[in-house]
C-alpha positions, 0 to 999 in steps of 0.5 A: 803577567807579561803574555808571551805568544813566542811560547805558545808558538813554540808549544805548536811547533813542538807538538806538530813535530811529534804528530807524525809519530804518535800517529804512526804508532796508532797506526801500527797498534791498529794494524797490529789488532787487526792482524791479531783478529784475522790470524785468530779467526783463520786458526778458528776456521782451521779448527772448525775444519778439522773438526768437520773432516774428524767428525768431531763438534766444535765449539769456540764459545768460552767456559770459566773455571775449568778446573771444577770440571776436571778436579782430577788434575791439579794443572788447571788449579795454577793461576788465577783467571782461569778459562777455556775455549775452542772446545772439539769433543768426540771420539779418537782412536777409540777413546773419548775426546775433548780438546780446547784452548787453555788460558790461566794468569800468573803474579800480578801488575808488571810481573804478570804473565798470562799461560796459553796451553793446548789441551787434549783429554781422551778417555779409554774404556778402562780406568786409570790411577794418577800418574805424571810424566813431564820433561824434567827440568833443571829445578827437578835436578836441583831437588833431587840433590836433597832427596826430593827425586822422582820415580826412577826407571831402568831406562836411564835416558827415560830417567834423564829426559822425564820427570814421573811422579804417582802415588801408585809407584807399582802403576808406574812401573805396570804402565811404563814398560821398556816398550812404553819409555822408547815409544814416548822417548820417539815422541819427544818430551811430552807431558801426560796427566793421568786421573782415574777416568783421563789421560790429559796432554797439554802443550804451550801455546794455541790449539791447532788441528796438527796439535791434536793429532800429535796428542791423539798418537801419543796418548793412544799410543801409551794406552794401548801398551798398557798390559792387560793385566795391569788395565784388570788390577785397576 
């Protein structure tokens, strides 16, 4: 077979002239690592600061499966790859705290996504029963047309902007009186978990030290309009 060195030459030249993007691209990938790693060691050491200045203890280590550890709610039953991180524990507002980074993965190959939540937890000195107060969403509209509605209030903006379900309607009405729908209407569009010991707060994306104050206000906020005669039928 006849030997044509022009090829080999050629190869050369086609493979010099890609070189400097390949190494460009290298080197974009590595400044973006490196960029990922010091903006989450920062937010870390916001966080350790802010649990220092709470008096709160903070814990970056990492706990698999949450959702054994809090059966209550079924939010940390979604996905698969479920884990925690970044845990501050202690008190807020005279309820117990705990909040962490959440992680958790839905679909598969180039459909998966991966879930990031901030997630608070406080704990009141009474019990609770299940309730869900979420945004509504455009799906919550469409099953409402067939009967699939939510629970619905005087309020009729409160009905608008949030989607609430529990299998104690009578809770429902107790817990979100006239004052309670206009302070949490203020707050924005929180979601709040309820389960009989917690009430549970998450928000999309990454844990910061502002996240958690927010939560702090509104869920101690919420608990303590709930009327005492409600708090002592529980």
């Amino acid at each position: 077979m006849p030997h044509h060195p022009e090829t080999h030459i050629r190869s050369g030249i086609d493979f010099m002239s890609y070189a400097p993007l390949f190494i460009l691209f290298l080197v974009v990938i590595v400044v973006l690592v490196i960029a990922g790693c010091m903006q989450e060691k920062a937010r870390r050491q916001r966080l350790a600061a802010f649990a220092a200045l709470e008096n709160l203890h903070y814990d970056p280590s990492r706990q698999d499966d949450p959702d054994s550890q809090y059966p209550g709610f079924d939010f940390f039953q979604r996905g698969t790859n479920r884990y925690a991180e970044n845990f501050l524990t202690g008190t807020a507002g005279g309820c117990g705290l705990t909040a962490f980074d959440y992680h958790f993965t839905t679909g598969s190959g180039k459909n998966r996504t991966r879930h990031n939540y901030a997630v608070v937890l406080l704990r009141p000195s009474f019990l609770l029963k299940p309730l869900i107060i979420r945004p509504e969403g455009i799906w919550d509209k469409l099953t409402a047309a067939f009967g699939w509605d939510d629970i619905d209030f005087e309020s009729a903006e409160f009905s608008r902007r949030f989607h609430v379900s529990s299998p104690d309607r009578r809770w429902a009405y107790d817990v979100l009186t006239p004052l309670t729908m206009e302070f949490l209407m203020e707050r924005g569009k929180p979601a709040i978990h309820m389960d009989l010991l917690q009430v549970m707060l998450p928000a999309s994306g990454s844990l910061e030290p502002d996240k958690i104050r927010e939560a702090i206000v509104t869920g101690t906020g919420l608990l303590d309009r709930i009327p005492k005669f409600t708090r002592d039928a529980v």
